[in-house]
C-alpha positions in Angstrom: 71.2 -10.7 86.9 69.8 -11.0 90.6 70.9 -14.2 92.1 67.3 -14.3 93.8 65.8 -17.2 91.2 64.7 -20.5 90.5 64.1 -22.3 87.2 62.7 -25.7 86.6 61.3 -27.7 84.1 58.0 -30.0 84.0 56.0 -32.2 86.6 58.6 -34.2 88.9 56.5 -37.6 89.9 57.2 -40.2 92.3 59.8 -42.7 91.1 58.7 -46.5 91.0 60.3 -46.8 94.3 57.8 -43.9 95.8 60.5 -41.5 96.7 59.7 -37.5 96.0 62.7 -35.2 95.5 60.9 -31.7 95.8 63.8 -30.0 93.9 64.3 -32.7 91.0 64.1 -30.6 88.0 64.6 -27.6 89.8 67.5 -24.9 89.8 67.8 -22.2 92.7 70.2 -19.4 92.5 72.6 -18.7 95.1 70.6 -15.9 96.7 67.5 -17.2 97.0 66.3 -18.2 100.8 64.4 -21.9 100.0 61.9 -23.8 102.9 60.9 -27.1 101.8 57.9 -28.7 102.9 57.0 -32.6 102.4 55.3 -35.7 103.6 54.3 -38.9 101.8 52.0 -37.0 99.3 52.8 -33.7 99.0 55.9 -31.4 98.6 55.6 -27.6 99.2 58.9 -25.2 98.2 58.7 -22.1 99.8 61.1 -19.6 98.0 62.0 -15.8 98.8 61.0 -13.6 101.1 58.3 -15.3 103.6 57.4 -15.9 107.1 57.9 -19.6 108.4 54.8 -21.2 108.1 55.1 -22.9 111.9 52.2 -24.6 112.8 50.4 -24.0 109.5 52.9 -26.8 107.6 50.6 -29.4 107.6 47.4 -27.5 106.9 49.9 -25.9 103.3 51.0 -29.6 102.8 47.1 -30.9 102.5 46.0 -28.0 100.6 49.2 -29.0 97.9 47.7 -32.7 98.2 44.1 -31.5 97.4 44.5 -28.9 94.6 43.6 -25.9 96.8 46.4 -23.8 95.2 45.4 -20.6 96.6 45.7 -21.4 100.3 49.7 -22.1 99.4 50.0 -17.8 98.6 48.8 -16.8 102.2 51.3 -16.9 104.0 53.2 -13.3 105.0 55.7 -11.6 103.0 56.5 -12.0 99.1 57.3 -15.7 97.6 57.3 -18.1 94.9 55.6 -21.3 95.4 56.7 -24.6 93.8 53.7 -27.6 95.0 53.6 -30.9 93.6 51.4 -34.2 94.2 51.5 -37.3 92.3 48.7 -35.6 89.7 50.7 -32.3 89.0 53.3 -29.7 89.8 52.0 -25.6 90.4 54.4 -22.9 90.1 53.2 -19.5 91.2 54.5 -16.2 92.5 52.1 -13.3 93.7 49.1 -11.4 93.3 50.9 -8.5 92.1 53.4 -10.0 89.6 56.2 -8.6 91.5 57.8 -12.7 92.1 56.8 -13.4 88.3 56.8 -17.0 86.7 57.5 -17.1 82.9 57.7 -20.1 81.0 58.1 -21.5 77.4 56.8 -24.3 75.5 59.2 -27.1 74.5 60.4 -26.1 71.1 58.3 -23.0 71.3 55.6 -25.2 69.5 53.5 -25.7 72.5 54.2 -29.2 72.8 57.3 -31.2 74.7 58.6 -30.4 78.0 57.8 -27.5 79.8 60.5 -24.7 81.1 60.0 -22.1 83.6 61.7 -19.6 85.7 61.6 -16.4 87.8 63.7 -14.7 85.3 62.4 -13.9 81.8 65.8 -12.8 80.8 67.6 -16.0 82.1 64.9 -17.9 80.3 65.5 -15.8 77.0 69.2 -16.6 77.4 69.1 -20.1 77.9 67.0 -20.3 74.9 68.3 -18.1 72.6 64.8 -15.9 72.6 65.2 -12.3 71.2 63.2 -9.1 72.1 60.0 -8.8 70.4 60.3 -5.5 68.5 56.1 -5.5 67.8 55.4 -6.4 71.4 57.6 -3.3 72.8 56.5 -0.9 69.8 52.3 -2.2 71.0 53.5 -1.3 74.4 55.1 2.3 73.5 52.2 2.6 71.6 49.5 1.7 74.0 50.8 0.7 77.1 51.5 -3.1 78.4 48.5 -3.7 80.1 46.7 -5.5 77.5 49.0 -8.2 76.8 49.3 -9.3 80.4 50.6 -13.1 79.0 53.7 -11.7 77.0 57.1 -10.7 77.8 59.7 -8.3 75.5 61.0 -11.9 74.2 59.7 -13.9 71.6 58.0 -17.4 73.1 58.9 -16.4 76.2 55.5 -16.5 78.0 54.1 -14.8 81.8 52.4 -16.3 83.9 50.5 -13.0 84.6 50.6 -11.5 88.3 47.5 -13.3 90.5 47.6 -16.7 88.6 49.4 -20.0 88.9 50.7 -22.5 86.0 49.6 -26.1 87.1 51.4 -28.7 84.5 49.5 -32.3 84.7 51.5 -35.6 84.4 49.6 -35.9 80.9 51.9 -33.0 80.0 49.2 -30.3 79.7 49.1 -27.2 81.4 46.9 -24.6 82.5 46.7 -20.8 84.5 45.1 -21.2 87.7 43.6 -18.0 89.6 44.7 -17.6 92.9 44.3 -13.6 93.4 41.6 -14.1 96.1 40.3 -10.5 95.3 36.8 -10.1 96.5 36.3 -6.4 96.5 32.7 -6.4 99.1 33.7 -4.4 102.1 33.1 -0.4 102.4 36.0 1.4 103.9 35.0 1.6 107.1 34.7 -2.6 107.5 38.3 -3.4 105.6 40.6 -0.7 106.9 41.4 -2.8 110.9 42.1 -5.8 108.3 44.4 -3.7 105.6 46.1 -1.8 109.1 47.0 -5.4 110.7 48.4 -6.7 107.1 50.5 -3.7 106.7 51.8 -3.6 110.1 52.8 -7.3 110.1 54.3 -6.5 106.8 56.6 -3.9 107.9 57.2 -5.1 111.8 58.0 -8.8 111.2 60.7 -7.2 108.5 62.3 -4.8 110.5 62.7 -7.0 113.7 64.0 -9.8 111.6 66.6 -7.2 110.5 67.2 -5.1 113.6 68.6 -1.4 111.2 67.0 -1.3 107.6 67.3 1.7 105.3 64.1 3.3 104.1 62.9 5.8 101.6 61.7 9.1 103.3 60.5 11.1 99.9 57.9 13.1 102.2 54.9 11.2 100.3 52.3 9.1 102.3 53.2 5.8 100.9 56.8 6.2 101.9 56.2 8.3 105.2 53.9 5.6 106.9 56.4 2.6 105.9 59.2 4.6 108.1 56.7 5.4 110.8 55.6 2.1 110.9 59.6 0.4 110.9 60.7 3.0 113.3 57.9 1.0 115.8 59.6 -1.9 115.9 64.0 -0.9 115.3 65.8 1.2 113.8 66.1 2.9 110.2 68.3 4.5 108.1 66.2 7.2 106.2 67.4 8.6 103.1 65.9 11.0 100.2 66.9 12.4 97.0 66.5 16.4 96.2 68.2 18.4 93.5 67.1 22.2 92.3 64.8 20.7 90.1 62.9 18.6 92.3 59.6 19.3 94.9 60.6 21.2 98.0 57.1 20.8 99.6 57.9 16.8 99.4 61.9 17.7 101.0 59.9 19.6 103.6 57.6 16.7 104.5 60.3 13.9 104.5 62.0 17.1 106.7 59.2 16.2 109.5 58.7 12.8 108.8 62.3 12.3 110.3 61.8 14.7 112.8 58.6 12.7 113.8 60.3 9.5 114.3 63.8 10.9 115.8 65.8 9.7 113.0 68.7 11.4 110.7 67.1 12.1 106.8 69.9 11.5 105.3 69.6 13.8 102.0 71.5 13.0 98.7 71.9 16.2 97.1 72.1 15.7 93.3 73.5 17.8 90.1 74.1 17.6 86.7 75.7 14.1 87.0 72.4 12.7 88.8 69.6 13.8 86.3 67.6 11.6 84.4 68.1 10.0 81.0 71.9 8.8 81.6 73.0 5.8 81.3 76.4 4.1 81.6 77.8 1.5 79.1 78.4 -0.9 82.0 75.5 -0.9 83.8 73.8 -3.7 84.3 70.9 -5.3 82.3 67.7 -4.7 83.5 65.2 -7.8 83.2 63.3 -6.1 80.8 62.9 -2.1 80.1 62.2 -0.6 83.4 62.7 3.5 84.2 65.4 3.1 86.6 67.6 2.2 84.2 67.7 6.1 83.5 68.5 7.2 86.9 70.6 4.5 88.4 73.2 7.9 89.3 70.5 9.1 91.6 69.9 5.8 92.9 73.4 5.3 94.0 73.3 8.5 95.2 70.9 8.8 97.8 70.8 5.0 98.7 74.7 5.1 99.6 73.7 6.1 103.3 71.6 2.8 103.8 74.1 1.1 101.8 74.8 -2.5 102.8 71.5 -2.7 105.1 70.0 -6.3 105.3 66.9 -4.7 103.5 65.5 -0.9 102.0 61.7 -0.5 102.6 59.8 1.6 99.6 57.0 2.8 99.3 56.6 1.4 95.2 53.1 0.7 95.1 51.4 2.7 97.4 49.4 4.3 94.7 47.9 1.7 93.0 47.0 -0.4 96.8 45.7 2.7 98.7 43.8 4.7 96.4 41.1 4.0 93.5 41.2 5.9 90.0 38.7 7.3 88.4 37.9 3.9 86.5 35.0 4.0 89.5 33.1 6.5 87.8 32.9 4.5 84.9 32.3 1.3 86.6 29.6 2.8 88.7 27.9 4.0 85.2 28.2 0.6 84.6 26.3 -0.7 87.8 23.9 2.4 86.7 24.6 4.6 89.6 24.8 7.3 87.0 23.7 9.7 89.9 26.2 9.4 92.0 29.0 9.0 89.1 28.1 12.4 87.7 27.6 14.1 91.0 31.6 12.9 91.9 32.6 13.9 88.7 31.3 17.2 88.3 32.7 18.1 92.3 36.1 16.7 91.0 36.3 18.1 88.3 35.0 22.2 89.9 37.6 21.4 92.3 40.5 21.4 89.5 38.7 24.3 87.3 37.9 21.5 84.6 34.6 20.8 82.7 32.4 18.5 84.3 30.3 18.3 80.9 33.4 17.2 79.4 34.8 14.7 81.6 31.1 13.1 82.1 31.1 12.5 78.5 34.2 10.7 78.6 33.1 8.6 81.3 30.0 7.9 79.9 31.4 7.1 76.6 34.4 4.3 77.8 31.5 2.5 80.2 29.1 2.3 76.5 32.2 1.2 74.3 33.7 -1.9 77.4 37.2 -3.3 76.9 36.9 -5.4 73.4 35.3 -2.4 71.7 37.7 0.1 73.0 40.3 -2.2 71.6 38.8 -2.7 68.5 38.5 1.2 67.6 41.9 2.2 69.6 43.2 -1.0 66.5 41.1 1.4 63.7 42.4 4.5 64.9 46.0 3.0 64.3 46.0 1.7 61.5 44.3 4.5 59.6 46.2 7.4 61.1 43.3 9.1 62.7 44.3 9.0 66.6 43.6 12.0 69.3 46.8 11.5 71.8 45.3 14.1 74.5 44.8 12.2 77.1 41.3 13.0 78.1 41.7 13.5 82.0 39.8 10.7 83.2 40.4 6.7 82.9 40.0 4.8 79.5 40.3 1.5 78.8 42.9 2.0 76.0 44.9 5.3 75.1 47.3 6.1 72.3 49.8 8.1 73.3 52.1 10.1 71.1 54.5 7.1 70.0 51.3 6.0 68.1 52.3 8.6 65.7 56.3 7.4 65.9 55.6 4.0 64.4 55.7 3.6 60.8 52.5 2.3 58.8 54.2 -1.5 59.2 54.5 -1.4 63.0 51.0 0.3 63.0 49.5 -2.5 61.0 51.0 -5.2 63.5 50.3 -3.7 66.4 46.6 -3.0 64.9 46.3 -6.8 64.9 47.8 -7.6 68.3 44.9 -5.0 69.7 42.6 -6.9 67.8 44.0 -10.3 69.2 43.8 -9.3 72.7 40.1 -8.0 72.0 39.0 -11.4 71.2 41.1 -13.3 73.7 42.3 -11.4 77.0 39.6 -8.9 77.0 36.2 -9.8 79.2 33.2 -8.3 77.6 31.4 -7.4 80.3 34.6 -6.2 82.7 34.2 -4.1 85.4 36.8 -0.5 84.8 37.7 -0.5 88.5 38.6 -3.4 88.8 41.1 -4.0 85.3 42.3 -0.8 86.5 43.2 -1.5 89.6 44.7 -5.1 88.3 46.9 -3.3 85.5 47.7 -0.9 87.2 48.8 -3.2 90.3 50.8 -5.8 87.4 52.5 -2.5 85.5 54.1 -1.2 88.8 55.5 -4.2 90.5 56.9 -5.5 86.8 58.9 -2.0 86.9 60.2 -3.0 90.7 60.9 -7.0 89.5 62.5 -6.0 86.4 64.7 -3.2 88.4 66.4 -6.0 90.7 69.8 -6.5 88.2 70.2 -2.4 89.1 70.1 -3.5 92.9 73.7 -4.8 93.1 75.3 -1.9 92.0 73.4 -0.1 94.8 74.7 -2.5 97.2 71.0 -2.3 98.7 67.9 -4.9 98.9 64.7 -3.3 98.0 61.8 -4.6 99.5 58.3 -3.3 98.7 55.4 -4.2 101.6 53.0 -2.7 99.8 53.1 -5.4 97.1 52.5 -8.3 99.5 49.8 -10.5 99.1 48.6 -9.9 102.6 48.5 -6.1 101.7 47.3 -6.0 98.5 44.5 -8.7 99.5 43.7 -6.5 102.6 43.1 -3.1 100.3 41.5 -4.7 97.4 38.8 -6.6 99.9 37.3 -2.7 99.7 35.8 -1.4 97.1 37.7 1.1 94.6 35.1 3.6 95.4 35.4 3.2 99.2 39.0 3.5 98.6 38.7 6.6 96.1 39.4 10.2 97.7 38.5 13.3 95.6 38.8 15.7 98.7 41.3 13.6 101.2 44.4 12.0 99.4 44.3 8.0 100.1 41.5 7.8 102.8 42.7 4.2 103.7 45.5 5.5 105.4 43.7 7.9 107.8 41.1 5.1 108.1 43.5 2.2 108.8 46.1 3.9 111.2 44.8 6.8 112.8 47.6 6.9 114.8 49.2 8.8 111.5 49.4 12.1 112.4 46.6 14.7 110.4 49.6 16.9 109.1 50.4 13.5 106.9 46.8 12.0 106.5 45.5 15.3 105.2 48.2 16.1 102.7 46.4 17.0 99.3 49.1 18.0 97.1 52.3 16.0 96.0 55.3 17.2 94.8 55.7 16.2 90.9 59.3 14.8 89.1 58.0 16.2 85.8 60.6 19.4 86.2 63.6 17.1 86.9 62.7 14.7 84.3 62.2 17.3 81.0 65.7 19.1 82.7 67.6 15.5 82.1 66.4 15.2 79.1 67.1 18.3 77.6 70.5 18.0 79.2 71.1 14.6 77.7 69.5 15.6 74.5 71.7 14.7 71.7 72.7 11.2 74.0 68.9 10.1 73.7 68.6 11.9 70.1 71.6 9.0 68.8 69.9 6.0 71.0 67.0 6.5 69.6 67.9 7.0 65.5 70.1 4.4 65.9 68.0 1.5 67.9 67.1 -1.4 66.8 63.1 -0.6 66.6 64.5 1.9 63.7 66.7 -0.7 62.0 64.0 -2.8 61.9 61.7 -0.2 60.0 59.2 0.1 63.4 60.1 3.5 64.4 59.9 6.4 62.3 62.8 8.6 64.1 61.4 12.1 62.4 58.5 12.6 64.7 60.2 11.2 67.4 63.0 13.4 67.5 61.0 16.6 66.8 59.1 15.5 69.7 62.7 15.7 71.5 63.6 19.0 70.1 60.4 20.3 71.1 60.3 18.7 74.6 61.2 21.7 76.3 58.3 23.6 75.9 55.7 20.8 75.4 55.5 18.3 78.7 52.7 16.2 77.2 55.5 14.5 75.2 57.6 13.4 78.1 55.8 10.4 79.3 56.3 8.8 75.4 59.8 10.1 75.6 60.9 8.7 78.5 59.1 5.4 77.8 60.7 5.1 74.2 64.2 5.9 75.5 63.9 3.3 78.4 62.9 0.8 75.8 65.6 1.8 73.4 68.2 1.4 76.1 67.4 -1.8 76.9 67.5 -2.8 73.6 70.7 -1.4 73.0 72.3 -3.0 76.3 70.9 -6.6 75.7 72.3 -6.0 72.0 75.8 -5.5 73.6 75.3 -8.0 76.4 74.5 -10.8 74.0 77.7 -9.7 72.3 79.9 -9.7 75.5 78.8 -13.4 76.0 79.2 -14.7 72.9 83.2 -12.9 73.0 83.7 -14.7 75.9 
């Protein structure tokens, strides 16, 4: 496990004699870089990756005396926040969810004293939690987004990514927002703001540092993180390519280093660097995340920036510079119906799809809102009847093919967790772009938190400024539309720095791993075949491995299954490894 932690327990009040310790309670691992702030009524622990806060001390101390629990998340870089006062103790991480909090009630009752942590694994272990086999077959079946509160452990609880838990000296608790997204400017009006974020975000980094490694893939995210280190020191750029992956994107990253005088160092890959292998020794990830299927082509193309104070990536890029097509259905929502289905019928003539049918899907998922498309995704389930074609625009809720993997049990449970989160998590009158771009925002910087245990082995410290609160606030101050292209790629890049050069700016293709991926896993067929008849969501009567595995023996010729695939395998090797980790530890 990453040695970049800290777990604690409940509220930590003044003694009778007055005296505050900020840590009492509090457990930091060995890794983790720790600021503590304090005066007479307030304690501030600053813990992770963050700027000094200088001169604003005293301004981060009052705001921890008053309640203002927000103002404590501002500062640059990516943190956790521990706060106390004599009235209550806040715990927080980020707006993205990428520094999580988890936490579990005393007991697992809901009443006693309160634990928390960084680490949902180390929280599992300490308490002897297991995985929650219905929670990973709901995700597998349709996607973790709607569960934003639960973890892959039983009773082991999230504190999901934007919010804060603030326990009270009575011993109650509660989730405090402090996302601080107020999506009101137009693209024009946010981008000097998102341009300055980003900029501090990579140049305060890199001349903290002096050399940092970086990805150079050849895609926008990853190309303007290198151009903008390469301002400010010097970087180690490295890329992976293999016969099976884009040589438009090699090309790019080609002229990328080129651009900013640099060596691209390139990690050629084979056989032994495809995806969906795995090694019995590799470490546990914090809870099933895809690298855990390529950590050979990791460790391949990393080695060059091996050792490097810090790797800059551009995970996240996606999701912070670019809206989805959720705005179509949101502005149906606003009744700009107009304008929807004049940007859906030019997007869709554009890719030689129908415009009649994509306008009906749009219009459909802004007419059924969240609740109901969770309540009929829970009917589809159950009975049987589900369409897994994804239906080329944004829904609220999609099945994918493991809906037909789960046996009628598993199908009946996760039914009822759909139904649960219809009553309780999902907002009636939610806007699409906006729990899009939140979802989508949470689901990618969980897969970056829960990769850190795979970090070690890389010898490399992967650090992700597009997940930064500064960053993320900057972007999602602009609307999704303003932020949507459908003829430029990721217009808040050109807008923001048009230093970029056009040849990067106006890329409108990107090269696609879908080649690379369906090669590993026809290579390492009959590997996944035995993980996944043997796991432990079969054992447990959850899986039916039949359709599953004809879905693998097919997956050569049919690509639509891959996504499922490659998410049921993940899971399933997790499973298996934190099966056989649990047993190491209880050997020893």
């Amino acid at each position: 496990m990453s040695e970049e932690w800290i777990s604690g327990t409940g509220p930590a009040f003044r003694s009778p004699s007055g005296a505050v310790d900020a840590l009492r309670g509090i457990t930091v691992g060995p890794g983790c870089r720790v600021q503590i702030l304090a005066d007479e009524e307030a304690q501030v622990v600053l813990a992770g990756d963050f700027r000094s806060p200088g001169n604003r001390t005293r301004a981060l101390l009052d705001a921890a005396w008053r309640g203002r629990w927000a103002e404590l998340t501002a500062l640059d870089g990516s943190y956790w926040v521990v706060a106390q006062n004599p009235r209550a103790r806040f715990v927080c991480g980020d707006v993205s969810g990428f520094r999580g909090i988890f936490y579990r009630q005393g007991g697992g009752d809901g009443v006693g004293e309160s634990v928390w942590s960084t680490s949902a694994r180390r929280l599992a272990a300490d308490h002897g939690a297991q995985p929650d086999l219905i929670m990973l077959a709901a995700r597998l079946a349709a996607g973790a987004e709607h569960w934003p509160h639960h973890t892959a452990y039983h009773n082991i609880r999230a504190v999901p990514g934007g919010f804060g838990l603030l326990q009270a000296a009575d011993g109650s608790q509660r989730l405090i927002d402090v996302s601080g997204i107020h999506p009101h400017r137009t693209l024009t009006d946010g981008a000097p703001a998102f341009a300055t974020a980003l900029e501090r975000a990579v140049h305060s980094r890199v001349e903290a540092a002096g050399t940092v490694g970086a990805d150079v893939s050849g895609g926008l995210d990853s190309s303007t993180l290198a151009i903008l280190a390469a301002e400010k020191g010097t970087i180690r750029a490295v890329t992976y390519t293999d016969p099976h992956t884009s040589t438009e994107d090699l090309r790019h990253a080609r002229r990328v280093a080129g651009h900013i005088r640099t060596t691209l160092h390139i990690g050629e890959g084979g056989v032994g660097e495809l995806p969906f292998a795995w090694s019995a020794g590799q470490a546990v990830t914090e809870q099933p995340a895809a690298a855990s299927l390529d950590t050979a082509q990791h460790a391949l193309y990393l080695q060059p920036a091996a050792g490097l104070p810090l790797h800059l990536t551009g995970h996240g890029g996606d999701v912070v510079l670019d809206g989805s097509s959720a705005v179509w259905t949101a502005m149906v929502q606003d009744g700009r119906r107009r304008v929807a289905r004049r940007e859906v019928t030019a997007w869709a003539r554009t890719r030689n799809r129908s415009p009649r049918e994509l306008w009906s899907a749009v219009t459909r998922t802004a007419a059924t809102g969240y609740p109901g498309a969770l309540l009929e995704a829970a009917d589809r389930l159950e009975t049987g009847v589900t369409d897994t074609r994804r239906p080329g625009v944004w829904t609220w809720c999609h099945l994918g093919q493991a809906a037909h993997w789960l046996t009628p049990k598993a199908r009946h449970r996760v039914a009822a967790l759909l139904r649960e989160s219809a009553r309780t998590t999902a907002e009636p009158d939610a806007r699409a772009d906006l729990v899009e771009q939140r979802s989508s925002l949470r689901l990618i910087a969980a897969d970056a938190r829960d990769t850190i245990p795979l970090e070690a082995s890389w010898n490399a410290r992967l650090v992700h400024p597009y997940l930064d609160n500064t960053v993320v606030r900057a972007a999602f101050a602009i609307a999704p539309a303003e932020r949507h292209g459908t003829t430029v790629f990721k217009p808040l890049l050109g807008a923001a720095l048009p230093r970029l050069s056009n040849w990067l700016t106006g890329r409108t293709t990107k090269g696609s791993f879908t080649r690379q991926l369906l090669t590993g896993l026809l290579h390492h067929q009959r590997q996944v075949a035995e993980l996944i008849a043997t796991g432990p969501l079969v054992t447990a009567g959850l899986l039916d491995p039949e359709p599953a595995l004809a879905a693998l023996t097919r997956a050569g010729t049919r690509a639509q299954d891959l996504y499922d695939l490659h998410r049921l395998t993940m899971t399933c090797q997790w499973l298996t490894a934190h099966s056989n980790d649990r047993r190491m530890e209880e050997a020893c």
